[in-house]
N, CA, C and O atoms as a GROMACS GRO file, in nm:
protein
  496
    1UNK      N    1   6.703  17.592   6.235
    1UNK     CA    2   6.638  17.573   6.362
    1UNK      C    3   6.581  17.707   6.408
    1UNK      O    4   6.612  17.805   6.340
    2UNK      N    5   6.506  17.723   6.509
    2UNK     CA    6   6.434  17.840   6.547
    2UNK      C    7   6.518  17.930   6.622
    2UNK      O    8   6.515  18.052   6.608
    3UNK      N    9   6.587  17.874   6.693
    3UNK     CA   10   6.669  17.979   6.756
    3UNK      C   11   6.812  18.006   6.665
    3UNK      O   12   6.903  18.071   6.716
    4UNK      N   13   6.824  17.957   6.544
    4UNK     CA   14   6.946  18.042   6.446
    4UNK      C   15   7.074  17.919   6.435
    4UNK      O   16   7.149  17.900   6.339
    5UNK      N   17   7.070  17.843   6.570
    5UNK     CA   18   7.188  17.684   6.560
    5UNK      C   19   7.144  17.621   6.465
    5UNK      O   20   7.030  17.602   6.424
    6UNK      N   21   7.266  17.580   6.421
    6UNK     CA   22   7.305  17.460   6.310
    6UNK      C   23   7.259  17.344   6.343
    6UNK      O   24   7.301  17.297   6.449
    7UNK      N   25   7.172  17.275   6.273
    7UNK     CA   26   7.126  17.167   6.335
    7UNK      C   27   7.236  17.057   6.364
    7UNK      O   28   7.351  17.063   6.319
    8UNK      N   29   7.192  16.966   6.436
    8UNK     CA   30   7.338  16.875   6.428
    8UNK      C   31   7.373  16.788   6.348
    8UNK      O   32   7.473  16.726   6.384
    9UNK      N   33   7.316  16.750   6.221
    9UNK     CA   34   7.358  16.725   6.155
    9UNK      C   35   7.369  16.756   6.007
    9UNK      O   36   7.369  16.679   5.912
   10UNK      N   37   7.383  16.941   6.012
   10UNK     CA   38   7.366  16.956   5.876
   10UNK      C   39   7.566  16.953   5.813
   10UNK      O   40   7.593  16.943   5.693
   11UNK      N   41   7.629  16.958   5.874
   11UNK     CA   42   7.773  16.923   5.817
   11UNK      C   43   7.761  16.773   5.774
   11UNK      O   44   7.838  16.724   5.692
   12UNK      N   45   7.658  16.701   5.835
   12UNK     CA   46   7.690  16.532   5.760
   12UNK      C   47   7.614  16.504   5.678
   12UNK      O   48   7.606  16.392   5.626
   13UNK      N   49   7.507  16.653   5.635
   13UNK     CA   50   7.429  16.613   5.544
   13UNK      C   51   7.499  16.711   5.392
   13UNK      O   52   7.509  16.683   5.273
   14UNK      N   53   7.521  16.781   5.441
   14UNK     CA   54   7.654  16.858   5.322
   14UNK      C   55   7.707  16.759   5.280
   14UNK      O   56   7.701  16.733   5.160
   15UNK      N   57   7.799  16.648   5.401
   15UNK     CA   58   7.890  16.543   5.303
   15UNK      C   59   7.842  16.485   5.227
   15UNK      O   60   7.917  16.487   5.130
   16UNK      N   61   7.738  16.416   5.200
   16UNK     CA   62   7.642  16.351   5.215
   16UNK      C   63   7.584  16.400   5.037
   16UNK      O   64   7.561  16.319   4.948
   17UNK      N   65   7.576  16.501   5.030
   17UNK     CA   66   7.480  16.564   4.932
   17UNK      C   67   7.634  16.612   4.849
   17UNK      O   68   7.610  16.657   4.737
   18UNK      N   69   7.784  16.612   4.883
   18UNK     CA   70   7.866  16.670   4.767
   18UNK      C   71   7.891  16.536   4.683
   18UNK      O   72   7.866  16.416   4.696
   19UNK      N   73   7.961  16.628   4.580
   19UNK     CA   74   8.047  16.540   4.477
   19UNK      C   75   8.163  16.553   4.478
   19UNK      O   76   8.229  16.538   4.376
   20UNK      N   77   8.224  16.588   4.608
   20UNK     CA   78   8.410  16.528   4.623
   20UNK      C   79   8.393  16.454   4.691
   20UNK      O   80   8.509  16.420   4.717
   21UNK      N   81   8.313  16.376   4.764
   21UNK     CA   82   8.345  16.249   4.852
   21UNK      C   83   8.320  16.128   4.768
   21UNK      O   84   8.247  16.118   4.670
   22UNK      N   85   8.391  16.042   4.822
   22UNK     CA   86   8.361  15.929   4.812
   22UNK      C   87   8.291  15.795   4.847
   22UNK      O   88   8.258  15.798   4.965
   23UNK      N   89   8.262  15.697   4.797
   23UNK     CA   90   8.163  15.611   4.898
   23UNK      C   91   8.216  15.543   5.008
   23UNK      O   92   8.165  15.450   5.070
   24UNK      N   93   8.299  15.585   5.022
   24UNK     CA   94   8.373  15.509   5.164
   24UNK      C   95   8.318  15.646   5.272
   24UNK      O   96   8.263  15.612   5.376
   25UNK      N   97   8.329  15.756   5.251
   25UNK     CA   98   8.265  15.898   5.336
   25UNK      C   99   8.144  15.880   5.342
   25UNK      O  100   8.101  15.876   5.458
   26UNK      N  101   8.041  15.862   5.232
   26UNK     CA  102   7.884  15.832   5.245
   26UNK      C  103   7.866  15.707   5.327
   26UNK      O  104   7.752  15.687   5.370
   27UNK      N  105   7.963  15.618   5.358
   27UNK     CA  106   7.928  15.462   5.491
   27UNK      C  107   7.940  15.539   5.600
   27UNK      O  108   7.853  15.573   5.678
   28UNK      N  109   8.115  15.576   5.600
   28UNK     CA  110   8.111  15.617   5.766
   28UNK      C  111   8.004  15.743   5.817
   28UNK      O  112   7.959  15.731   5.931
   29UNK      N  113   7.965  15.849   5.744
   29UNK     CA  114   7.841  15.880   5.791
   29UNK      C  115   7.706  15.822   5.808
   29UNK      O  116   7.629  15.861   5.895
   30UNK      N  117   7.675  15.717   5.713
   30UNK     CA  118   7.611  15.630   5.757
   30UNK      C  119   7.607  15.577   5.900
   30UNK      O  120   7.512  15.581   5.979
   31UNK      N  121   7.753  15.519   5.921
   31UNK     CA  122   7.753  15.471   6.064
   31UNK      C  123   7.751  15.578   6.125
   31UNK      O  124   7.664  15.559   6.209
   32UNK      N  125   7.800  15.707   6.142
   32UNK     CA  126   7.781  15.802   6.247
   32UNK      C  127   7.659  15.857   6.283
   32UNK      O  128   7.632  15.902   6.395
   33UNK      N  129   7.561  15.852   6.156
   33UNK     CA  130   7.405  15.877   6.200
   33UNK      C  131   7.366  15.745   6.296
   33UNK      O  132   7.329  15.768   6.411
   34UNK      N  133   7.373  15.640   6.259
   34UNK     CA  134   7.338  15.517   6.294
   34UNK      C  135   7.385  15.518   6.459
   34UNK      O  136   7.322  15.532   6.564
   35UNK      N  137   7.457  15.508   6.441
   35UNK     CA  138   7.506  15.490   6.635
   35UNK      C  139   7.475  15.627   6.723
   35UNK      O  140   7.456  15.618   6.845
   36UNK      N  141   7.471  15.735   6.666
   36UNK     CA  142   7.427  15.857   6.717
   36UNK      C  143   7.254  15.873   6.726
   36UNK      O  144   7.182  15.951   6.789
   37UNK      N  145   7.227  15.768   6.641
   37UNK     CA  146   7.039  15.787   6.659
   37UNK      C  147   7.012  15.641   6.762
   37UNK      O  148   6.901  15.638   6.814
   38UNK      N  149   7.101  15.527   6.791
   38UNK     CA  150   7.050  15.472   6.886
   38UNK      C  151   7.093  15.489   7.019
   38UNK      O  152   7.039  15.444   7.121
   39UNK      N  153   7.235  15.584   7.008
   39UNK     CA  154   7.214  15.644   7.172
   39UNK      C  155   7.145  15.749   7.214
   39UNK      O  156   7.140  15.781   7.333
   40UNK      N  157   7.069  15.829   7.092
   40UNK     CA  158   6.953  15.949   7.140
   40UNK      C  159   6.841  15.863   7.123
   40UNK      O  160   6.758  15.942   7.171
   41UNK      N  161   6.758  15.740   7.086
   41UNK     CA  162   6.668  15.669   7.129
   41UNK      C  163   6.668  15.590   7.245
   41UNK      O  164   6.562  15.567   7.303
   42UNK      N  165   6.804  15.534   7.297
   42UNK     CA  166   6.850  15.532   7.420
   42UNK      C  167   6.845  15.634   7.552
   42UNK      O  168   6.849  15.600   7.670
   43UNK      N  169   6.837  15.762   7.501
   43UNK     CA  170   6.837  15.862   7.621
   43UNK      C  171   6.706  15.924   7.634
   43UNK      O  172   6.656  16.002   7.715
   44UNK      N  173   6.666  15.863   7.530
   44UNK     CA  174   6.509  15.941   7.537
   44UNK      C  175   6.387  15.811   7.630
   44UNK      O  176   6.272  15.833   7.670
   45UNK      N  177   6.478  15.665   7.641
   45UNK     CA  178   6.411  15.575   7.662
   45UNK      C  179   6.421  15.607   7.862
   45UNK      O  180   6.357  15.543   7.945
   46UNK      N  181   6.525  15.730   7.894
   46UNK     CA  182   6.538  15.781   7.992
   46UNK      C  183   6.633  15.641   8.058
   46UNK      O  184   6.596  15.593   8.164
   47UNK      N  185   6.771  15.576   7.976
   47UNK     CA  186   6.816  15.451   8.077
   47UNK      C  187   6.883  15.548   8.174
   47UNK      O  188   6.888  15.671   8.172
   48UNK      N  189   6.945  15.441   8.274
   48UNK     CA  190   6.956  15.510   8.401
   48UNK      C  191   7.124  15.552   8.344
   48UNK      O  192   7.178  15.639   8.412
   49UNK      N  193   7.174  15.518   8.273
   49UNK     CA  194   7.345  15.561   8.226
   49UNK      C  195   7.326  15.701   8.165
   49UNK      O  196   7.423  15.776   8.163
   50UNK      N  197   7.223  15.735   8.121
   50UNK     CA  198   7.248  15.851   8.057
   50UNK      C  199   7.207  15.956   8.152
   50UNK      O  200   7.093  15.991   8.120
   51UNK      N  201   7.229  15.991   8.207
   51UNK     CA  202   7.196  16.086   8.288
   51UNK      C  203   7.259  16.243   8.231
   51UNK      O  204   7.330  16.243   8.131
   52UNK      N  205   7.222  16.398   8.314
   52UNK     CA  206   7.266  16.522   8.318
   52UNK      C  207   7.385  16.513   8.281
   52UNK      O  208   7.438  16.565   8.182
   53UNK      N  209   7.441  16.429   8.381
   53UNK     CA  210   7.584  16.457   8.390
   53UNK      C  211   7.686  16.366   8.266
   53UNK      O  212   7.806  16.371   8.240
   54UNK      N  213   7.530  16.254   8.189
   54UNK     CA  214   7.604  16.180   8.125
   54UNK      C  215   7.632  16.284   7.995
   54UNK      O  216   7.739  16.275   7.934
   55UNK      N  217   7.550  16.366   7.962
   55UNK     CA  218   7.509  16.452   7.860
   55UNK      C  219   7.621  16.556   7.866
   55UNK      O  220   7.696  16.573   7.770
   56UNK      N  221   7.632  16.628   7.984
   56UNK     CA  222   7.776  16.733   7.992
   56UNK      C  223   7.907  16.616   7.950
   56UNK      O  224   7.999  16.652   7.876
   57UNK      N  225   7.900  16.492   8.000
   57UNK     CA  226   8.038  16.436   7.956
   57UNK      C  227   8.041  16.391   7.780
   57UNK      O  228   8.134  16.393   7.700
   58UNK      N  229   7.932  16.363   7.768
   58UNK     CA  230   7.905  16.339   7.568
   58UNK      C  231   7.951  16.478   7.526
   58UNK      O  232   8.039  16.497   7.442
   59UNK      N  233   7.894  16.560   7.582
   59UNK     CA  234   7.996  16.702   7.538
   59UNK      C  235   8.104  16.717   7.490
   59UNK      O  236   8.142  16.753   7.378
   60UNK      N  237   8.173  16.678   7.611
   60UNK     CA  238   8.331  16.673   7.648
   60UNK      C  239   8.363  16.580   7.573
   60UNK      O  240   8.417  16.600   7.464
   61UNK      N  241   8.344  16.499   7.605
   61UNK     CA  242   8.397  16.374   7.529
   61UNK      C  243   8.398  16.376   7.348
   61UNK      O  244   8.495  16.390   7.273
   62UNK      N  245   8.255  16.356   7.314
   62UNK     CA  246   8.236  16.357   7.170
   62UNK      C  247   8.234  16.488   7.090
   62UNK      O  248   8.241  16.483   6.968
   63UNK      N  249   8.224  16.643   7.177
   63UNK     CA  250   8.221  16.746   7.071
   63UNK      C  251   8.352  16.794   6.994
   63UNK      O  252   8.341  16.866   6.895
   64UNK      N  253   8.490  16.745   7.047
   64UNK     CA  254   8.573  16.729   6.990
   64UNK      C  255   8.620  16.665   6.849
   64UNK      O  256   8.695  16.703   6.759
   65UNK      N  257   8.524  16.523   6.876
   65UNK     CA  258   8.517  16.459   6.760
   65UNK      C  259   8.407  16.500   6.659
   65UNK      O  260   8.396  16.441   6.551
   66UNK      N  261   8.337  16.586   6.691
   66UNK     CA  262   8.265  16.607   6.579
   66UNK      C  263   8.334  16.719   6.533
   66UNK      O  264   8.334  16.736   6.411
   67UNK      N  265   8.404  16.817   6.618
   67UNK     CA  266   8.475  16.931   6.545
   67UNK      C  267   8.588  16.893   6.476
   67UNK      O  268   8.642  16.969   6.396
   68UNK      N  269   8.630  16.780   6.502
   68UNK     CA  270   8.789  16.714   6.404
   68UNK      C  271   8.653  16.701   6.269
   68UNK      O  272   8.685  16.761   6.166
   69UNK      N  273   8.553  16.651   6.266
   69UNK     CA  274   8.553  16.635   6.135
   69UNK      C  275   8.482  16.715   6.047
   69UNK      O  276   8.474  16.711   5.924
   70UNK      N  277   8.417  16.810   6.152
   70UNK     CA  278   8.354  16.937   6.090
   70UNK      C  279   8.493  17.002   6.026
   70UNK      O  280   8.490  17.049   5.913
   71UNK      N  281   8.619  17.003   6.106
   71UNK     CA  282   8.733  17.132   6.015
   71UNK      C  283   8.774  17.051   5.919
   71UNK      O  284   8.847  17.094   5.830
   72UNK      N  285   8.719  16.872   5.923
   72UNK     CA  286   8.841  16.816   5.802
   72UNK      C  287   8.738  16.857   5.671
   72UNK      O  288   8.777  16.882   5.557
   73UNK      N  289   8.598  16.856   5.718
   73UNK     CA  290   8.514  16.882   5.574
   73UNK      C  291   8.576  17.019   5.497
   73UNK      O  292   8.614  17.046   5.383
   74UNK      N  293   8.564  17.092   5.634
   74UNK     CA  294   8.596  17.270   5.570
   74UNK      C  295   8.733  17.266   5.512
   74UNK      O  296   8.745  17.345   5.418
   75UNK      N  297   8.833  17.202   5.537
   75UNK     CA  298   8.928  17.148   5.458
   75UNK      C  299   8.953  17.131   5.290
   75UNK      O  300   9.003  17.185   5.192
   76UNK      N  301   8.864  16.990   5.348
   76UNK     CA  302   8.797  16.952   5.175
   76UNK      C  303   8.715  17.058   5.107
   76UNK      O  304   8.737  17.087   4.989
   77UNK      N  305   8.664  17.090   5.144
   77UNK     CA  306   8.564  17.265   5.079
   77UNK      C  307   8.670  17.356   5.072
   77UNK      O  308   8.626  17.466   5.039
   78UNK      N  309   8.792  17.356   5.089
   78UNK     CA  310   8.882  17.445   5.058
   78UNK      C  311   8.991  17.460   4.988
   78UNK      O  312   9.068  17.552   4.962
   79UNK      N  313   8.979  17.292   4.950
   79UNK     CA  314   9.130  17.273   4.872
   79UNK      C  315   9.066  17.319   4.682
   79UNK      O  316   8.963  17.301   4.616
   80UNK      N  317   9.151  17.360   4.668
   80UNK     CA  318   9.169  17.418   4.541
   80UNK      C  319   9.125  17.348   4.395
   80UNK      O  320   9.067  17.396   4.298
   81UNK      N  321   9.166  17.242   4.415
   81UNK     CA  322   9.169  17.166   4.339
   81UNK      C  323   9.168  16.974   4.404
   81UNK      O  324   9.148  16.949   4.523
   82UNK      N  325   9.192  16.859   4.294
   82UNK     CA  326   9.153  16.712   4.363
   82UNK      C  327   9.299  16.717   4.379
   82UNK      O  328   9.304  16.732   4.501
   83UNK      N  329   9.370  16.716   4.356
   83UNK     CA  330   9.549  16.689   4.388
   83UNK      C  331   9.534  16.717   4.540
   83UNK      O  332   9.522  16.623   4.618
   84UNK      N  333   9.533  16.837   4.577
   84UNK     CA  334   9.517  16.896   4.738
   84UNK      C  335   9.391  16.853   4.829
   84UNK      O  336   9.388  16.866   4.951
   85UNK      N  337   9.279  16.797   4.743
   85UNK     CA  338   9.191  16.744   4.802
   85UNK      C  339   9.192  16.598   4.846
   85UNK      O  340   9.121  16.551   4.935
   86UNK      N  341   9.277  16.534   4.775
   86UNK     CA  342   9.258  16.385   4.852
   86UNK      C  343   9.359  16.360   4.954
   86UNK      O  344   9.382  16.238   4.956
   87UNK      N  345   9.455  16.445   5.072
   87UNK     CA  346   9.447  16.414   5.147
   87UNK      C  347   9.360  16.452   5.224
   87UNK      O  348   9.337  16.369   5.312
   88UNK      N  349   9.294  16.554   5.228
   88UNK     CA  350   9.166  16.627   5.319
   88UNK      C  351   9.072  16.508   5.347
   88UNK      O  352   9.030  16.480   5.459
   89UNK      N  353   9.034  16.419   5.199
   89UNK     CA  354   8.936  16.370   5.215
   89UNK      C  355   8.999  16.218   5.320
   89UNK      O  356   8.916  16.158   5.388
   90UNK      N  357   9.126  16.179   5.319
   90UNK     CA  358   9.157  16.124   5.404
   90UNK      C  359   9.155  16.108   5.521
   90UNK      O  360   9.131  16.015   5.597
   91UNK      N  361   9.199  16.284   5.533
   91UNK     CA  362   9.221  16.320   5.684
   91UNK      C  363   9.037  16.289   5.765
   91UNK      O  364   9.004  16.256   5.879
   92UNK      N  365   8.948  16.324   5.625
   92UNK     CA  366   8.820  16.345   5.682
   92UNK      C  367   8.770  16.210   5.699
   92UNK      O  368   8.686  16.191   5.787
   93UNK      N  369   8.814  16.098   5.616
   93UNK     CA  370   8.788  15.978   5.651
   93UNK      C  371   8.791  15.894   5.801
   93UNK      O  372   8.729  15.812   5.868
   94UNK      N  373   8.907  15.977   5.797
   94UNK     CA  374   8.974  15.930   5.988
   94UNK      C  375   8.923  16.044   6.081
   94UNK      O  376   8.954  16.014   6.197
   95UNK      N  377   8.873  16.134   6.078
   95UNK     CA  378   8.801  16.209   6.143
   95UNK      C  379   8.638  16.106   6.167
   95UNK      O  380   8.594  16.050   6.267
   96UNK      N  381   8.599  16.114   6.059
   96UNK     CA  382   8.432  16.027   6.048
   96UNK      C  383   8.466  15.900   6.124
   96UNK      O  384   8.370  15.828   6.157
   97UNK      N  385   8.542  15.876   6.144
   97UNK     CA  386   8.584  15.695   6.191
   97UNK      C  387   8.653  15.731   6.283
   97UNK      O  388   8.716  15.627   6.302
   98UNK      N  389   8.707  15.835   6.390
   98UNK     CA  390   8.691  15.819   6.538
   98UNK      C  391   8.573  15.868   6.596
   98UNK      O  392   8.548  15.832   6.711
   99UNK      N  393   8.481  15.958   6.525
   99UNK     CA  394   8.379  16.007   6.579
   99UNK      C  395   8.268  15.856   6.613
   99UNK      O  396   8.220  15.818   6.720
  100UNK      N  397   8.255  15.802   6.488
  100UNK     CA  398   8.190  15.664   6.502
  100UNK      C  399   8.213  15.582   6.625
  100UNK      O  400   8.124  15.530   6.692
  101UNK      N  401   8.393  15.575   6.656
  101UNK     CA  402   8.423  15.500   6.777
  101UNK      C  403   8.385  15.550   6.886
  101UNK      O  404   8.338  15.498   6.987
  102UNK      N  405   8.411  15.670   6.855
  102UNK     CA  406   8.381  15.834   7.015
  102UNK      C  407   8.227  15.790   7.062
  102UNK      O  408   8.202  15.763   7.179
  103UNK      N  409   8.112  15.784   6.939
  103UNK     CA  410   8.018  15.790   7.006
  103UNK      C  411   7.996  15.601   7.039
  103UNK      O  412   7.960  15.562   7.150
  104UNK      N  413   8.017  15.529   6.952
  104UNK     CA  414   8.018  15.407   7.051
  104UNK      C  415   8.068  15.326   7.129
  104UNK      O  416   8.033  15.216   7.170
  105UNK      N  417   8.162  15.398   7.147
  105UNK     CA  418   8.239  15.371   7.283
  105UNK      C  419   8.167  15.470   7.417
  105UNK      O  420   8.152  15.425   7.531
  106UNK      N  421   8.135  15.591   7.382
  106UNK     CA  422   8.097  15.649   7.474
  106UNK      C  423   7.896  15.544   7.516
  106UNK      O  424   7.861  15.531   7.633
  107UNK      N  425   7.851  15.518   7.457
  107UNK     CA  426   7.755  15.461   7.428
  107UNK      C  427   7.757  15.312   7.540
  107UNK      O  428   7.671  15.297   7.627
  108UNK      N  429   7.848  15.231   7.522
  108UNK     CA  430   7.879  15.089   7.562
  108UNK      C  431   7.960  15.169   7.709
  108UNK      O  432   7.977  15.102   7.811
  109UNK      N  433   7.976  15.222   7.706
  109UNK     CA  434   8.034  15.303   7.884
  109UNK      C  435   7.920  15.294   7.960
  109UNK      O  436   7.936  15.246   8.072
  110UNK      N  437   7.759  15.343   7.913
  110UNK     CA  438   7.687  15.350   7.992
  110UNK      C  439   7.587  15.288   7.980
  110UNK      O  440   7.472  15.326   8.002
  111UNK      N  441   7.626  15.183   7.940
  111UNK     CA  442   7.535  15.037   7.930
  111UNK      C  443   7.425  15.092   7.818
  111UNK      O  444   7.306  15.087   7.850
  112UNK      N  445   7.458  15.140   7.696
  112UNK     CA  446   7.375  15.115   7.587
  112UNK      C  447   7.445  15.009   7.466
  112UNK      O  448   7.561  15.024   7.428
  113UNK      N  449   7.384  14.939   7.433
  113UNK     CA  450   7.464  14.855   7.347
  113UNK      C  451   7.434  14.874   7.185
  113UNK      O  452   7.327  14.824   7.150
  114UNK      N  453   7.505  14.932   7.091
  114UNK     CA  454   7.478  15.002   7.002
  114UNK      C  455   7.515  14.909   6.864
  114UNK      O  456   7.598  14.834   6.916
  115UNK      N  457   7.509  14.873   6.746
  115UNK     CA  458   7.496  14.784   6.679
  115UNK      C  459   7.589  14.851   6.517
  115UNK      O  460   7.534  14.876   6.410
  116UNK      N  461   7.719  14.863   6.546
  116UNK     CA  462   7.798  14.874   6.459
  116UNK      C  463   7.766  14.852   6.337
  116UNK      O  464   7.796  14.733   6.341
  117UNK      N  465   7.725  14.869   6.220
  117UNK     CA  466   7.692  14.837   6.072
  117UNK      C  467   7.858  14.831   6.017
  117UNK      O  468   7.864  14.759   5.918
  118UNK      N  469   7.949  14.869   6.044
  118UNK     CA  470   8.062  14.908   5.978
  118UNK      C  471   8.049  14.952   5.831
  118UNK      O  472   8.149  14.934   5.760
  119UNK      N  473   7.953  15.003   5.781
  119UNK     CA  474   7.955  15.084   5.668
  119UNK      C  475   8.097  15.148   5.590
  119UNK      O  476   8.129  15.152   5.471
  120UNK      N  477   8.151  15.184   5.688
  120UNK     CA  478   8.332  15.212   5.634
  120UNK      C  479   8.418  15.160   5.612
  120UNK      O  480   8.510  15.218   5.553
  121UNK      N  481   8.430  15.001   5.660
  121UNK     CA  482   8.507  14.927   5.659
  121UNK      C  483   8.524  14.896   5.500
  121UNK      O  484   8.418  14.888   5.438
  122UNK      N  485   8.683  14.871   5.401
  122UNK     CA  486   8.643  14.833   5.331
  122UNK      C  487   8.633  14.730   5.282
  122UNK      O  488   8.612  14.722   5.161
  123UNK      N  489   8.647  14.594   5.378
  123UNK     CA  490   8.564  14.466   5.355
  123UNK      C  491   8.460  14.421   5.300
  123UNK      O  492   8.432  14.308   5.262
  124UNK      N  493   8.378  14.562   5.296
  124UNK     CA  494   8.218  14.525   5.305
  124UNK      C  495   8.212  14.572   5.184
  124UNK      O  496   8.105  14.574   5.123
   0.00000   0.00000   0.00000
């Protein structure tokens, strides 16, 4: 980016592009782009839920969850070997899959109604 920040989604495009994840990690980022691009087409449509103040609380609310799964990646980028890596990639599984809930739950709070794919589930 121009001013030197990480774009926001280059940690889900790292996951995305390695070869220690699995395809259950390539869905739930799936869904986390997915519900994260129809509540920023939602806020750009200017609804009346998203407001200033809705944006400082997506902060609060969701930057937590993206940092649980930004440290579970750096995790997985750190374990030594696959023995020590597949709980990371666990832990990172359940990181990617509250962030998914974080942002659509935060989403359906302010009357955007956002369209779950469940990509992670493994039903599908």
């Amino acid at each position: 980016m121009l001013d030197g920040e990480e774009h926001a989604n280059a940690v889900l495009a790292e996951i995305l592009l390695s070869r220690k994840i699995g395809a259950a990690h390539v869905k739930l980022v799936g869904d986390l782009i997915s519900v994260t691009a129809q509540l920023d087409l939602a806020a750009r449509s200017r609804r009346p839920g998203l407001t200033l103040d809705g944006i400082v609380d997506y902060d609060e609310r969701v930057g937590p969850l993206e940092e649980a799964y930004r440290a579970a990646w750096r995790a997985v980028e750190a374990a030594p070997d696959r023995e020590r890596r597949v709980p990371e990639l666990d832990r990172l599984a359940g990181a990617l899959k509250a962030a998914v809930e974080g942002v659509a739950d935060f989403a359906r709070q302010r009357g955007v109604e956002v369209g779950l794919y469940r990509f992670g589930d493994p039903e599908r």
